[in-house]
C-alpha positions as CSV (number, residue, x, y, z in Angstrom):
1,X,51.9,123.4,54.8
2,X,55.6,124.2,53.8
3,X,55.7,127.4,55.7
4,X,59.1,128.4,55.9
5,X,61.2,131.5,56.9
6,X,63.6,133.1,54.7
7,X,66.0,135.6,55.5
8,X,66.4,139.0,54.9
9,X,69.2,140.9,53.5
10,X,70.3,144.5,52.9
11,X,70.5,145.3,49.3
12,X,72.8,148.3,48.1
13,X,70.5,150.8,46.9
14,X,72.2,154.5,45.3
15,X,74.9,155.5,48.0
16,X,77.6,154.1,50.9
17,X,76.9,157.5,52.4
18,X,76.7,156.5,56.4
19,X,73.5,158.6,57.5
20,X,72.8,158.6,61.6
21,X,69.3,156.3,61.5
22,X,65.8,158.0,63.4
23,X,64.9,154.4,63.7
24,X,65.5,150.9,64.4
25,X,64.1,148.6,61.5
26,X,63.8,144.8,61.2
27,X,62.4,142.5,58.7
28,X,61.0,139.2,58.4
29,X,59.7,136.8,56.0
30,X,58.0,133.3,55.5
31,X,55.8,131.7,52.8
32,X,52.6,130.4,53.4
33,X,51.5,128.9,50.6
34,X,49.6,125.4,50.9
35,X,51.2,122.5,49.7
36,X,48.3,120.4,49.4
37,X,45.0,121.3,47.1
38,X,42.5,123.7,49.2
39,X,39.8,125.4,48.2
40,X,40.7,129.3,47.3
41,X,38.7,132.0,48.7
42,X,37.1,134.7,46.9
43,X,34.9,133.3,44.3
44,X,31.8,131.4,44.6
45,X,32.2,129.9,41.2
46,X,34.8,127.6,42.0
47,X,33.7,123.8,42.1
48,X,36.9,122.2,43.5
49,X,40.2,122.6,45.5
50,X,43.8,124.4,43.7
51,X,45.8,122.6,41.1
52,X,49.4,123.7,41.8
53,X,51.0,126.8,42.5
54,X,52.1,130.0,40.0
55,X,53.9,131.7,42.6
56,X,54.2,131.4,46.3
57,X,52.5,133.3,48.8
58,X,54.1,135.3,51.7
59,X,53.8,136.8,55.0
60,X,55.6,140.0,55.5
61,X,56.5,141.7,58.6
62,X,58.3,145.1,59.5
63,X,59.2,146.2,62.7
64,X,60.2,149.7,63.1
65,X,61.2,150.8,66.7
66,X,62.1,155.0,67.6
67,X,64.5,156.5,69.6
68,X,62.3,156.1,72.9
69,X,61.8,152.4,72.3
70,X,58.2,152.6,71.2
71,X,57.4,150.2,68.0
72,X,55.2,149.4,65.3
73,X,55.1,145.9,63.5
74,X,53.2,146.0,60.0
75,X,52.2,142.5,58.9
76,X,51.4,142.2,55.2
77,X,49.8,138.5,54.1
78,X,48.5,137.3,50.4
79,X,45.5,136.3,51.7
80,X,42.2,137.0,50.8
81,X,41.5,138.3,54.9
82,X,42.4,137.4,58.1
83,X,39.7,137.3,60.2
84,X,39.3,138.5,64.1
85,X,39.2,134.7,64.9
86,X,42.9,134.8,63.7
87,X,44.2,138.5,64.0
88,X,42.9,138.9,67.5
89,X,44.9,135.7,68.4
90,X,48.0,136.7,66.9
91,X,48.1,139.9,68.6
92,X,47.1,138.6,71.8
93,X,49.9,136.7,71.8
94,X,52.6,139.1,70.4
95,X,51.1,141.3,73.2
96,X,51.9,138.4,75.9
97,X,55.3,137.0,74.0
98,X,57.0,140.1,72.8
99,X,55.2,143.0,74.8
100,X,53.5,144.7,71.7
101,X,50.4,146.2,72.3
102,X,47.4,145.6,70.4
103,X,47.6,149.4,68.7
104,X,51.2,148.4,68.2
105,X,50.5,145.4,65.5
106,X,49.0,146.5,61.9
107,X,47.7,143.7,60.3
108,X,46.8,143.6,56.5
109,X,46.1,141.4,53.5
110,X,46.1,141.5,49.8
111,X,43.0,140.2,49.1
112,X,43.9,137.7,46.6
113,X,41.5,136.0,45.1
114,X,44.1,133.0,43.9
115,X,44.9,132.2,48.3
116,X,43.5,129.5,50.2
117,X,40.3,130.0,52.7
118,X,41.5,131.1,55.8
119,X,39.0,130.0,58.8
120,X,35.4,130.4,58.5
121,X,36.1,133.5,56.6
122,X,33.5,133.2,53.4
123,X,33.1,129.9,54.6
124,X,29.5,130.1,52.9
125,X,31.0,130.4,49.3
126,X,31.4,126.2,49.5
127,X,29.9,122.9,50.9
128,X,33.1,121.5,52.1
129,X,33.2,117.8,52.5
130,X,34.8,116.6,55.9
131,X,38.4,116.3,54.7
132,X,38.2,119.4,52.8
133,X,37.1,121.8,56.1
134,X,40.0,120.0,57.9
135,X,42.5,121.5,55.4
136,X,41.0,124.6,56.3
137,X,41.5,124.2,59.9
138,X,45.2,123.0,59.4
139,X,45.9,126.1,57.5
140,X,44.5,128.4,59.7
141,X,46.4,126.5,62.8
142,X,49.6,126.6,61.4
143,X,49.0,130.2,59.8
144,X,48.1,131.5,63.4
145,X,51.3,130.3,64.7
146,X,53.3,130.9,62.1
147,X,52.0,134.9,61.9
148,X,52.8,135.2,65.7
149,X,56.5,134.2,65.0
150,X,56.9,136.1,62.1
151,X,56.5,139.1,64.5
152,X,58.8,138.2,66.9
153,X,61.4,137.1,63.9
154,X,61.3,140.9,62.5
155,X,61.7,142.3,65.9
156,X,64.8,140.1,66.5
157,X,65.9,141.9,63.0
158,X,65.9,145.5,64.3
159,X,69.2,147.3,63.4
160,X,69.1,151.2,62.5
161,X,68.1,152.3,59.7
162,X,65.8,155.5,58.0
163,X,62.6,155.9,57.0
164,X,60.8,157.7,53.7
165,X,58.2,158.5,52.1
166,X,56.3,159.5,49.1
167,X,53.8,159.1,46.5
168,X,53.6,157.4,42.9
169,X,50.3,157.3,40.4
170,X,49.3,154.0,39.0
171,X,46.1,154.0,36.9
172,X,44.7,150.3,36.0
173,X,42.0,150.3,38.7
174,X,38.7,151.4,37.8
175,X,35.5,151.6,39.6
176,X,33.3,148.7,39.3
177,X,29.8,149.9,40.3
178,X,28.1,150.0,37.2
179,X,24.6,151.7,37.2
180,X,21.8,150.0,35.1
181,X,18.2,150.3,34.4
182,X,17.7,147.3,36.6
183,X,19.9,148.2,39.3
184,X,24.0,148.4,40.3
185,X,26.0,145.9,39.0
186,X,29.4,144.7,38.7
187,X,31.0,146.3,35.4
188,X,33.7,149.2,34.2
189,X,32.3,152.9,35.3
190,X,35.3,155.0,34.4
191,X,33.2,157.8,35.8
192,X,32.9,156.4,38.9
193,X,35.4,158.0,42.1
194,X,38.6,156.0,42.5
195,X,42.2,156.8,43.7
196,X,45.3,155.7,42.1
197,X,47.5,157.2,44.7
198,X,51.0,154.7,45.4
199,X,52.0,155.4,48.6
200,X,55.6,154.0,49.4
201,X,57.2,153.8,52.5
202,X,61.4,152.8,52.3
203,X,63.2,152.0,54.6
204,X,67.3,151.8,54.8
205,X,69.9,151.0,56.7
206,X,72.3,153.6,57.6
207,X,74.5,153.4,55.0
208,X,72.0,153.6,52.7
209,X,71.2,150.0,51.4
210,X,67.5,149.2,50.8
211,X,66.2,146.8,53.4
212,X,62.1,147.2,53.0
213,X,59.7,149.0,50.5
214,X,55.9,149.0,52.2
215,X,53.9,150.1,49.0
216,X,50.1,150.3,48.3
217,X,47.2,150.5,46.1
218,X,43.3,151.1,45.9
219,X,42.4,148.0,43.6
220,X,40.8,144.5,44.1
221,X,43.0,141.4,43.7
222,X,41.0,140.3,40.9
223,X,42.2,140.1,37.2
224,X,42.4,136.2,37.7
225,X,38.4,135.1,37.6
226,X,36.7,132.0,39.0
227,X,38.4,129.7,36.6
228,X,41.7,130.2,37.9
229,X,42.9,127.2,40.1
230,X,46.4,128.0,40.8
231,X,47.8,129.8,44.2
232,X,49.2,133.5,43.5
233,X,48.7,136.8,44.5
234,X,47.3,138.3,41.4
235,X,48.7,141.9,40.6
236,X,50.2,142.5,43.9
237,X,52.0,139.2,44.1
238,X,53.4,140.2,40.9
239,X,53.9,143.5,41.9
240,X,56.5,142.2,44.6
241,X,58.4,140.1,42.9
242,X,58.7,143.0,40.6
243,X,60.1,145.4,43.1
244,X,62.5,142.6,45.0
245,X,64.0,141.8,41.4
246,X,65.0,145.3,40.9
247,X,66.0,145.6,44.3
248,X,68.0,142.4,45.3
249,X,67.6,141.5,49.1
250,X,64.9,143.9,50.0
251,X,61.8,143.3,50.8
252,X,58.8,144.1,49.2
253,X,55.7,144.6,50.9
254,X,52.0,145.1,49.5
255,X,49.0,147.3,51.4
256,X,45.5,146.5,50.3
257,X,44.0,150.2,50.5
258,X,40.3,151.4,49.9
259,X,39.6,149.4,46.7
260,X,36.6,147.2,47.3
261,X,34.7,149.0,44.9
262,X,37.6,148.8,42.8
263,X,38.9,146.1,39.7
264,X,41.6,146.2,37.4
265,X,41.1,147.4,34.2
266,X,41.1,145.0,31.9
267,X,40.8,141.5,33.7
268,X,40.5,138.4,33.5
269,X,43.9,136.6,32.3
270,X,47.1,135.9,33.5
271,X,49.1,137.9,30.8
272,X,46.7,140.9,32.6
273,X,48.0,140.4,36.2
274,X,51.4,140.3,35.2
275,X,50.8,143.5,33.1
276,X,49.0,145.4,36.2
277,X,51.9,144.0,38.6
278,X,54.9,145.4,36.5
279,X,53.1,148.3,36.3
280,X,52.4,149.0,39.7
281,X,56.2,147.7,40.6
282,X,57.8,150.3,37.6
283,X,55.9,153.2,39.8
284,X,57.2,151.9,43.0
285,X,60.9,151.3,42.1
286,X,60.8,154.7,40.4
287,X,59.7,156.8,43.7
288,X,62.0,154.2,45.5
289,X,64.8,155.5,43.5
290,X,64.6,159.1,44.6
291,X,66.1,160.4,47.6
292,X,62.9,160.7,49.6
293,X,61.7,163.1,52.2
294,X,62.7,161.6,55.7
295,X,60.1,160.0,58.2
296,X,61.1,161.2,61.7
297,X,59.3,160.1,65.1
298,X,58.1,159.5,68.0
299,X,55.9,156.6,66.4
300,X,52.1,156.8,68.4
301,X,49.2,154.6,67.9
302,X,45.9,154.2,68.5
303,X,42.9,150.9,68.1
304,X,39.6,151.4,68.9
305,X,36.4,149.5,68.3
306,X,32.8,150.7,67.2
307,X,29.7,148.8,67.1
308,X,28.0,149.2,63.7
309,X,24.6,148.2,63.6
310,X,22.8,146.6,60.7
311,X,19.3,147.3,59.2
312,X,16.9,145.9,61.4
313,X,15.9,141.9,60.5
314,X,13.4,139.0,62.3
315,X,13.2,135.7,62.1
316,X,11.2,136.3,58.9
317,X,13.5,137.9,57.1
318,X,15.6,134.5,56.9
319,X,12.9,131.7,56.6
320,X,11.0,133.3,53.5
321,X,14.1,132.8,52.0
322,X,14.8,129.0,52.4
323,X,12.6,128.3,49.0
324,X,14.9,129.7,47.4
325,X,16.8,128.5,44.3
326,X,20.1,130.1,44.8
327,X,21.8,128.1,46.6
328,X,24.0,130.4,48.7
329,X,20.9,132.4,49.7
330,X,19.6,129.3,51.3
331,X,23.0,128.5,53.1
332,X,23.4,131.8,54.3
333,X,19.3,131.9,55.3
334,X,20.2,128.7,57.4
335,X,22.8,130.3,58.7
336,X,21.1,133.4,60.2
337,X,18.0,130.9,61.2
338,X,20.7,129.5,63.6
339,X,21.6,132.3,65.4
340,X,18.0,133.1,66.0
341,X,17.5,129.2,67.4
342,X,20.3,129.9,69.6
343,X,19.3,133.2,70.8
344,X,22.0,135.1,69.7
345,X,20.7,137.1,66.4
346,X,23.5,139.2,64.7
347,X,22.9,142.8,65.6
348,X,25.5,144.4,65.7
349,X,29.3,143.8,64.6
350,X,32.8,145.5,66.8
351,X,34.9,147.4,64.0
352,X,38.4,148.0,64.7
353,X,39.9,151.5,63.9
354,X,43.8,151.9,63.7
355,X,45.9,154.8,63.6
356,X,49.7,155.2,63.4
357,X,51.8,158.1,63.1
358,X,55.1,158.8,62.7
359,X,55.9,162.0,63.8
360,X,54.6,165.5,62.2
361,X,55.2,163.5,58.2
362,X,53.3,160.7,57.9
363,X,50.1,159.0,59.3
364,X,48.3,155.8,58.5
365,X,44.7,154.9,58.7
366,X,44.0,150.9,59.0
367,X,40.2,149.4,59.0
368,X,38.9,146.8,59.1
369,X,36.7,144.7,56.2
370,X,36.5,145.6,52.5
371,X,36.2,149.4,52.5
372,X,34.9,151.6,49.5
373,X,37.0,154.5,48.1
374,X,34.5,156.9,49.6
375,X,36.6,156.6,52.8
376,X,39.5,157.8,51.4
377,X,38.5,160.4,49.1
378,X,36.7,161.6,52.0
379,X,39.7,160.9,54.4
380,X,42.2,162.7,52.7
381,X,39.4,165.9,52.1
382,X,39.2,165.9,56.1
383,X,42.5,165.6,56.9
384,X,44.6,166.9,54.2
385,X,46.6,164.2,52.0
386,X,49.8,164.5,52.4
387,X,51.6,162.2,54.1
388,X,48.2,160.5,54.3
389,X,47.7,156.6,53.9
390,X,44.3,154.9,54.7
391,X,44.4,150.9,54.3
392,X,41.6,148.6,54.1
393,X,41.9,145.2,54.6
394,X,43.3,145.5,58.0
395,X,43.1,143.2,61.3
396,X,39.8,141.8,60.6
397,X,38.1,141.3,56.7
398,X,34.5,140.5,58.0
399,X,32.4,142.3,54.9
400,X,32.2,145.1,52.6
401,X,31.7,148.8,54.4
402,X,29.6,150.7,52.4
403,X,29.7,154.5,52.7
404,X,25.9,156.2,52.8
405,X,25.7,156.8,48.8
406,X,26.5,152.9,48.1
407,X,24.5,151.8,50.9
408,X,21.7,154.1,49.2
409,X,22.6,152.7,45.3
410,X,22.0,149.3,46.3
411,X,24.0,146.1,44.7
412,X,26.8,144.1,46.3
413,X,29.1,146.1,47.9
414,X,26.1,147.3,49.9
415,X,23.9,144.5,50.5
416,X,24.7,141.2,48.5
417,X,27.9,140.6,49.2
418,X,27.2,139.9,53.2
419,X,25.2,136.8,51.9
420,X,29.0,135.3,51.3
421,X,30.1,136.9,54.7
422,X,27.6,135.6,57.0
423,X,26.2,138.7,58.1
424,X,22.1,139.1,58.4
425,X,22.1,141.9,56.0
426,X,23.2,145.7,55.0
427,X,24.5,148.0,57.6
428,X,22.2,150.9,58.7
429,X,22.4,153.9,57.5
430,X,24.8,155.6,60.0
431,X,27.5,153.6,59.2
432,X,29.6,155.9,57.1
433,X,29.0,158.8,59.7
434,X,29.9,156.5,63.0
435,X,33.1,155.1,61.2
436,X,34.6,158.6,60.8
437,X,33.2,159.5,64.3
438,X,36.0,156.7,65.2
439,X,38.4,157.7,63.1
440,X,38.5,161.4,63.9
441,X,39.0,160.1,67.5
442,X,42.0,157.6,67.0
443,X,43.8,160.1,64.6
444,X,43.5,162.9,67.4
445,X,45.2,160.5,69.6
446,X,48.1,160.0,67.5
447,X,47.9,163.6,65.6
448,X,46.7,166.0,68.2
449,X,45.4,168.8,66.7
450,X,47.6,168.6,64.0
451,X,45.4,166.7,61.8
452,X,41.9,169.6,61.3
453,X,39.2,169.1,59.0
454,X,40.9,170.2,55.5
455,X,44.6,170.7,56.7
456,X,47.8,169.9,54.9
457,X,50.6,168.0,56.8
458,X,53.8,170.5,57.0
């Protein structure tokens, strides 16, 4: 794997003007793409390992560090997820190495669907032959240790700087639930909730040069389908190259929010991601350009874990399912049949909750697995949305999380999709309402009292 660091450097952005810093910033940067074929993650119509490469892949890390020495790392990967086999490593390790708490280390991907498998994340999606699963593993060993140095690299980087923030529009995502006579399938339902909200965070070094743009958006990684064989990050790798080109030296960094329910509108070429990437990069560089409201600390955080229980299965469930003829049924009803022959049935599953705030201007949400828009629409009616950011995507990518009205609509946000994920089946019905129970709690930890059901930041 040629994973490699590359520097970053400050890029002169619209003035010299020196301004005192709030913060301490660093960055840090390495690629991570595989330079041997493996097998890329996301679709189960795939019938054979990558052929090249259209663009490399990256790992992404910013540090920022207030006045009273407390930090925050953000860790931005094209990758389809990292799971808690990997994330919960690399923290515990920046935790031991460089003294960063857990709540201390945000952790998201892009959820390409053009990046390699990444552990035994979707593992279910392919029958890997021996030498196949050992590229897997190789990947995952090196990207594990690679992730934990990238950390410490940005935090080596801290010099003083500013931070901003504020809020462009892109509109290419659309919601995908499509309601039928026989059911919820994938499709285009323009009616459908959705939120094309660009937050974008800048960050600057005193004299005002541009040394890190953390942007993000509500959409799948998915305008390149099943029959595309070549490593990229879809829109959002485009999207970054985009913003570093018009901003030479800086460094561009991509959040997967609340768009599991989401696709770009239209898909399904190559022409199509570059179009959605230059589109969502022309937003960015525009709010980029403006002289921003000002991010001011202290910086506070909060991780927390909730059990979320899934509908109730047996034995049964599994082994009237092994007749099957689709084929990933059967592999996942083997797989369930296991945990019962081991004693060990899948119950329940630990969700991680993460909040960060930055002061009294800006506060981010991150959870954990492919999360619907439901969860922000409804997180930025509770909370207010201003200076509001809620990421998906984040420290562990383990399945879809349905809120109550998909769970109740059936289809494969809600139930299908966990056949790929290795979960026994759909969550319960509570799992919407003991989410936000979770949330409400980590967000009063960083907020206070600041944050009320239907306030405004001031």
């Amino acid at each position: 794997m040629r994973f490699r660091f590359r520097p970053s450097f400050a890029a002169a952005l619209f003035s010299s003007t020196l301004v005192a810093a709030d913060f301490k910033a660093g960055t840090a940067r390495l690629t991570i793409t595989p330079d041997t074929p493996i097998y890329l993650s996301g679709y189960a119509s795939r019938t054979h390992a990558s052929e090249g490469t259209l663009h490399d892949l990256w790992a992404k890390a910013l540090a920022v560090e207030d006045p009273k020495g407390a930090r925050l790392v953000i860790v931005t990967t094209d990758l389809i997820g990292l799971p808690r086999s990997v994330s919960e490593v690399v923290a515990a390790r920046a935790a031991k190495e460089y003294g960063l708490e857990r709540s201390r280390l945000l952790l998201n991907s892009s959820h390409t669907h053009a990046g390699p498998l990444v552990g035994a994340n979707l593992e279910i999606l392919f029958d890997l032959n021996p030498a196949e699963k050992e590229r897997v593993r190789e990947f995952t060993v090196k990207l594990t240790d690679s992730l934990v140095a990238l950390v410490g690299a940005a935090i080596a980087d801290l010099a003083p700087a500013n931070v901003s923030f504020g809020n462009g529009s892109a509109s290419f995502a659309v919601n995908r639930r499509q309601v039928t006579p026989g059911g919820v399938r994938i499709g285009v339902n323009s009616e459908g909730p959705a939120d094309h909200d660009v937050p974008v965070l800048k960050v600057a070094s005193e004299d005002g040069k541009l040394r890190a743009v953390v942007f993000g958006y509500a959409c799948h990684n998915t305008t390149l389908g099943g029959d595309f064989y070549k490593v990229a990050g879809d829109y959002a790798g485009f999207a970054q190259i985009g913003v570093e080109k018009a901003n030479p030296g800086a460094q561009a960094m991509f959040l997967m929010l609340c768009g599991a329910d989401q696709n770009p509108n239209p898909r399904g070429t190559l022409n199509l991601a570059e179009r959605h990437g230059e589109t969502l990069a022309a937003e960015v560089n525009r709010i980029a350009a403006r002289d921003l409201p000002r991010v001011k600390g202290p910086i506070r955080t909060a991780f927390q874990v909730v059990d979320l229980a899934f509908a109730p299965h047996t034995r049964e469930t599994f082994a009237a399912r092994l007749g099957e003829s689709n084929v990933w049924r059967v592999r996942h009803a083997k797989a369930m049949l296991k945990t019962y022959d081991e004693g060990r049935p899948v119950r329940r599953y630990a969700y991680p909750v993460q909040a960060v705030a930055f002061g009294k201007n800006l506060t981010i949400i991150a959870l954990g697995g492919e999360v619907v828009v439901d969860y922000v629409l409804r997180a930025k009616k509770e909370f207010g949305a201003s200076g509001l950011v809620v990421a998906a995507y984040s420290n562990d990518v383990m399945s879809y999380i349905p809120s109550l009205r998909v769970l109740k609509e059936g289809g494969y946000e809600a139930a299908d999709s966990m056949t790929y994920y290795g979960l026994p089946g759909p969550y319960g019905d509570e799992v919407e309402e003991r989410i936000f129970a979770t949330i409400r709690q980590a967000v009063k930890r960083v907020d206070g009292a600041r944050r009320g059901r239907g306030t405004k930041l001031k």
